[in-house]
C-alpha positions in Angstrom: 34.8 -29.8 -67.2 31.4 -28.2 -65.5 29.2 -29.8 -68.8 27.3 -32.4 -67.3 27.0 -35.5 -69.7 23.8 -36.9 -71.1 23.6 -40.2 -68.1 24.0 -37.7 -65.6 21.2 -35.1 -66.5 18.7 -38.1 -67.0 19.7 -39.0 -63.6 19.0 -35.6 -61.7 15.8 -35.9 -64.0 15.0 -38.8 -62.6 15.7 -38.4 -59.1 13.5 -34.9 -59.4 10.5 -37.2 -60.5 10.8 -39.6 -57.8 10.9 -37.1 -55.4 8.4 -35.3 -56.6 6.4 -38.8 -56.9 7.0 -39.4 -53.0 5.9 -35.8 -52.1 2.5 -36.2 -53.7 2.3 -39.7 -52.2 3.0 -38.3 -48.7 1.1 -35.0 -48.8 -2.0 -36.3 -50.4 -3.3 -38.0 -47.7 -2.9 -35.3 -45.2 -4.7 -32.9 -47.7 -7.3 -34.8 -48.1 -8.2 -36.3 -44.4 -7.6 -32.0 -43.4 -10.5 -31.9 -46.8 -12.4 -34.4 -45.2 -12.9 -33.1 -41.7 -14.5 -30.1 -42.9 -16.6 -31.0 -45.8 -20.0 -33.2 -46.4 -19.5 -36.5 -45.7 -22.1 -37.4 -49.1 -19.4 -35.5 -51.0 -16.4 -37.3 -49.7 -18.0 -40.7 -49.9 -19.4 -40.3 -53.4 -15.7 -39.3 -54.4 -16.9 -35.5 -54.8 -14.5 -34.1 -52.7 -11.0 -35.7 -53.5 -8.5 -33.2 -52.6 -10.4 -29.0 -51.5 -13.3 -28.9 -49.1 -16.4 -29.2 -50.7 -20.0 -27.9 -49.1 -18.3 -26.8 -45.9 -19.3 -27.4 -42.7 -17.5 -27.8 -39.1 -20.1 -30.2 -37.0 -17.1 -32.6 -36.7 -14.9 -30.5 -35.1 -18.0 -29.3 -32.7 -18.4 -33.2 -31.9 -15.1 -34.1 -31.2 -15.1 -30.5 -29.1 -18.3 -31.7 -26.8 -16.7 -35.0 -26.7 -15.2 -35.4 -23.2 -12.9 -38.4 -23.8 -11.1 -36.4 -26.2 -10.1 -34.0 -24.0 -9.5 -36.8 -21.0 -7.5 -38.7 -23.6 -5.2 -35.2 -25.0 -4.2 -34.5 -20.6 -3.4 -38.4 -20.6 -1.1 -38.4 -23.8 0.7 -35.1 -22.4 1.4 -37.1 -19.0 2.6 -39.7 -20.4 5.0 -37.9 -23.1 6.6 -35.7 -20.8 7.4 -38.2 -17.5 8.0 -41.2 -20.1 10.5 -38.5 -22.1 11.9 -37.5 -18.4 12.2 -40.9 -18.0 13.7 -42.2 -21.4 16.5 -38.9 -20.7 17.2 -40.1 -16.8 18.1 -43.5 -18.2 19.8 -43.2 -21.3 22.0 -40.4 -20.6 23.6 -41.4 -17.7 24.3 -45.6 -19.6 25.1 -43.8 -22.4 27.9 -41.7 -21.3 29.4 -44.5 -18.9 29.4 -46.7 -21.7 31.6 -44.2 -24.3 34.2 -44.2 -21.4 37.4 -46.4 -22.4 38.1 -46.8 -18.4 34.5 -48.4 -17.6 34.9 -51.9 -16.3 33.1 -54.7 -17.8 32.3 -52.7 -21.1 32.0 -55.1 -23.4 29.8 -57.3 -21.6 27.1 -54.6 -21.0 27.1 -53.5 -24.7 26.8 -57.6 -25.1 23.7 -57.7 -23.0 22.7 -54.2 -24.3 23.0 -55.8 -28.0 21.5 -58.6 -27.2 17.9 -57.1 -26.7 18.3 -55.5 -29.9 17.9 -59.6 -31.2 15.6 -61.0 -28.7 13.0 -59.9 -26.2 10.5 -61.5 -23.7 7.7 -61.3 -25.9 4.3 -59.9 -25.2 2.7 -62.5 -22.1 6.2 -62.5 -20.5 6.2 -59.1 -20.1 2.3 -58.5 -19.5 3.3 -61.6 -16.5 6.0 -59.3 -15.5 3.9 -55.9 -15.3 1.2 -57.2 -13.7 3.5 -58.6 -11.1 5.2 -55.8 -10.4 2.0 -54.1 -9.4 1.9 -51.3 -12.5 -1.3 -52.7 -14.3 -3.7 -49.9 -14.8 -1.7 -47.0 -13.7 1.0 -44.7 -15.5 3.6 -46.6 -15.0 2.6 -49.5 -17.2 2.6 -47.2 -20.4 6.2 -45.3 -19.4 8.4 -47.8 -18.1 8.8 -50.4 -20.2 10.7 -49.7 -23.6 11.8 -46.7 -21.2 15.0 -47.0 -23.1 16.0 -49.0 -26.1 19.3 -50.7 -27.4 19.1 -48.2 -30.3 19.0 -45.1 -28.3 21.9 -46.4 -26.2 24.4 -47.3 -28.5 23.4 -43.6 -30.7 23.9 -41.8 -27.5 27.3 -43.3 -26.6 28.3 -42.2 -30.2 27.9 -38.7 -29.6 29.3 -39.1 -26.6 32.9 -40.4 -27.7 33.0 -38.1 -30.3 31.7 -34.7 -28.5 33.4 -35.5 -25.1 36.7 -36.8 -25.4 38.9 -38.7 -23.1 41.2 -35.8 -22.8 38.3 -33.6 -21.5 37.8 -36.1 -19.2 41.2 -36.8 -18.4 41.5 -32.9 -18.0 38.6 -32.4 -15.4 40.3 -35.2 -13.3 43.1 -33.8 -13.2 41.5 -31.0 -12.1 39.7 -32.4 -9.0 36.4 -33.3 -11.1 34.3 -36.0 -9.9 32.2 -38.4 -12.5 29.5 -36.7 -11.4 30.6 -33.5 -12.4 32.3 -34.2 -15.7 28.9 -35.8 -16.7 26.3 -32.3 -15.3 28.7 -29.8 -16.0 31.1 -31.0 -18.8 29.0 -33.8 -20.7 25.5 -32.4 -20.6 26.4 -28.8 -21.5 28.0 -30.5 -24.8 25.3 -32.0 -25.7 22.1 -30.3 -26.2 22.0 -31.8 -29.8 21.8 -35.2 -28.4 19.4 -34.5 -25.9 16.5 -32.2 -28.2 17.0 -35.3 -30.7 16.7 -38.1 -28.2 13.6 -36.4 -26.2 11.8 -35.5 -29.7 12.1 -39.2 -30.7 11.2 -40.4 -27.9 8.2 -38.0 -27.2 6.5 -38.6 -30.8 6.3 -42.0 -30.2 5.2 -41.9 -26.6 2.5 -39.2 -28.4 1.7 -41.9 -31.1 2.0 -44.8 -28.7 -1.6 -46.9 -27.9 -0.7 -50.6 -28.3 0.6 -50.7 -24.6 -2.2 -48.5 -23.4 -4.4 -51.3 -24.7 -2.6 -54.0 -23.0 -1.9 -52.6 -20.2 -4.8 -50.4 -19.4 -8.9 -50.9 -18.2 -9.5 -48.0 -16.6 -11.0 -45.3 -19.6 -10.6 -42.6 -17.7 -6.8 -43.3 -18.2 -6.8 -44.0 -22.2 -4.4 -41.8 -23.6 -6.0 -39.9 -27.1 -4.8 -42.6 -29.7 -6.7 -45.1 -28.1 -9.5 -43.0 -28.0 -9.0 -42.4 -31.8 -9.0 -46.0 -32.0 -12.2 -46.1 -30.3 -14.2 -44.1 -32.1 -12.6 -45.3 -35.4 -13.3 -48.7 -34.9 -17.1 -48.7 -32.8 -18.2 -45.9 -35.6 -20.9 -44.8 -33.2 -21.1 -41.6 -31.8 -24.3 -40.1 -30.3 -25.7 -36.3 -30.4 -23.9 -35.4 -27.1 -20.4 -37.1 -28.3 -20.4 -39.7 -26.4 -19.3 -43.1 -28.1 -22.7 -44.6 -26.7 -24.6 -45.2 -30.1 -27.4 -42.7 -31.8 -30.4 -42.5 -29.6 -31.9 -39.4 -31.0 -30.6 -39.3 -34.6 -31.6 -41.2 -37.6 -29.1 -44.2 -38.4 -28.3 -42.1 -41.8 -27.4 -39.2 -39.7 -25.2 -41.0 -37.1 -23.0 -42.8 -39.8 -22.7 -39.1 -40.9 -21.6 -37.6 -38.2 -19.4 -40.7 -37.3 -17.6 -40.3 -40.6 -17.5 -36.6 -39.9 -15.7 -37.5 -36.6 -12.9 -39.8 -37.7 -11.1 -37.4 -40.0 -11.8 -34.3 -37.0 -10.0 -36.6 -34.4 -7.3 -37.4 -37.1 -6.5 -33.9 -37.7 -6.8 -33.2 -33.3 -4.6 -35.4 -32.5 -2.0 -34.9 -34.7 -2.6 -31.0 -35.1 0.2 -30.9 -32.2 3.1 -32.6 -34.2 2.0 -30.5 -37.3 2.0 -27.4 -35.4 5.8 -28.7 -33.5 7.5 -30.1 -36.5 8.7 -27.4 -38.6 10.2 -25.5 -35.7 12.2 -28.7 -34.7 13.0 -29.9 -38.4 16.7 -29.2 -37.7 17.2 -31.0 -34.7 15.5 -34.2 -36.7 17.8 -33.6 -39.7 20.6 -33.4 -37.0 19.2 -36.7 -35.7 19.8 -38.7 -39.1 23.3 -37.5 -38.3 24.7 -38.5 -34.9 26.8 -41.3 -34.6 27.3 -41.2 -38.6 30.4 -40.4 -38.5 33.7 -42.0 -36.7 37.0 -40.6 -35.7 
């Protein structure tokens, strides 16, 4: 009974070598851009250096360092991950609970419009119309309130909900005096910490990775947040001595496109050196992430 036949040891064969495939094809390029921030740039362009450091040096790092802009753009990307995170929590919470209630009136017509913008949305110039009216161009506000909260996250949320708070808890409280309000701070939230360290780490990665709204929405460069920065200097590829993205004035042409080079995989590794550093202390509450909502009582 416990000899596994032929079919099925291929199989786990198989699945071992496309996982190991997918490994390689996920790790290598963060081996090598890490590689590439601290070796030659000769050596990485000629294809000498194509996985370990080679002829060492750290004159990247010290330009990103000097660079201003980065460090404007890293306190604009915190800002705007930890009020748009407050923000995505305030809102989705709150729906999210009211909608797993059986007694809410006009349910199915709010998960209707709720579904709805899972389908269709306003499209890019409707909603630049609608920012811009609304008086948020060129401040915070623009890059954290809209896609605040998202059908997705709703209907996840309300999941958890109905499944971790159940109507006779709620039925319980009530009988016991308990407001709405206080079922939801004192019965709901407590219950829920899984939800909530899943819902604010999704959110906040991609508030963190976030620039296509910044460069929509924003002018004002002292308000970039560090993505759009990246994109910056990744697309101008000029850089001068003092790390300013101003062109060479001082240094050979040869030398700039250097130290350019030099400077994209140093930012790379910057600005996502806070996710790598995060991630494997929250890796549980992402696996329990895949998880909520999966199942149904």
């Amino acid at each position: 009974m416990n000899k596994r036949s032929l079919s099925e040891k291929a199989f786990d064969r198989l699945n071992v070598f496309f996982v190991i495939m997918i490994v390689i094809v996920i790790t290598y390029p963060v081996i090598f851009v890490m590689s590439a921030s601290i070796s030659d740039p000769n050596a990485v362009n000629t294809g000498r250096m194509w996985l370990w450091p080679v002829d060492i040096t750290f004159e990247g790092f010290k330009k990103v360092f000097q660079n201003e802009a980065i460090w404007r753009g890293y306190y604009n990307t915190v800002i705007y991950t930890l009020v748009g995170t407050a923000i995505h929590l305030m809102l989705l919470l709150p729906a999210a609970f009211a909608l797993s209630r059986k007694d809410l009136k006009g349910k199915k017509l709010l998960l209707w419009f709720i579904l709805f913008t899972m389908l269709f949305n306003g499209g890019l110039i409707p909603t630049y119309l609608v920012i811009k009216s609304l008086g948020m161009l060129d401040t915070i506000w623009s890059i954290v309130i809209p896609g605040g909260v998202g059908a997705w996250s709703i209907l996840v949320a309300r999941a958890f909900f109905q499944q971790s708070v159940p109507d006779q808890l709620v039925e319980a409280g009530k009988i016991d005096g308990a407001s709405d309000l206080f079922i939801f701070f004192r019965i709901a939230l407590p219950l829920s910490a899984p939800l909530i360290a899943v819902m604010a780490l999704f959110h906040g990665v991609s508030m963190w990775n976030q620039y296509f709204g910044a460069l929509i929405y924003l002018s004002d460069e002292s308000k970039y947040p560090l993505q759009l920065i990246l994109r910056e200097i990744l697309i101008i590829n000029e850089i001068d001595g003092d790390g300013t993205m101003e062109g060479a004035v001082t240094e050979s042409l040869v030398e700039q496109v250097k130290t350019a080079d030099l400077v994209k995989y140093a930012v790379m590794i910057v600005s996502a050196l806070p996710l790598l550093i995060i991630y494997p202390f929250l890796q549980k509450y992402f696996v329990k992430g895949t998880l909520i909502g999966s199942v149904k009582e």
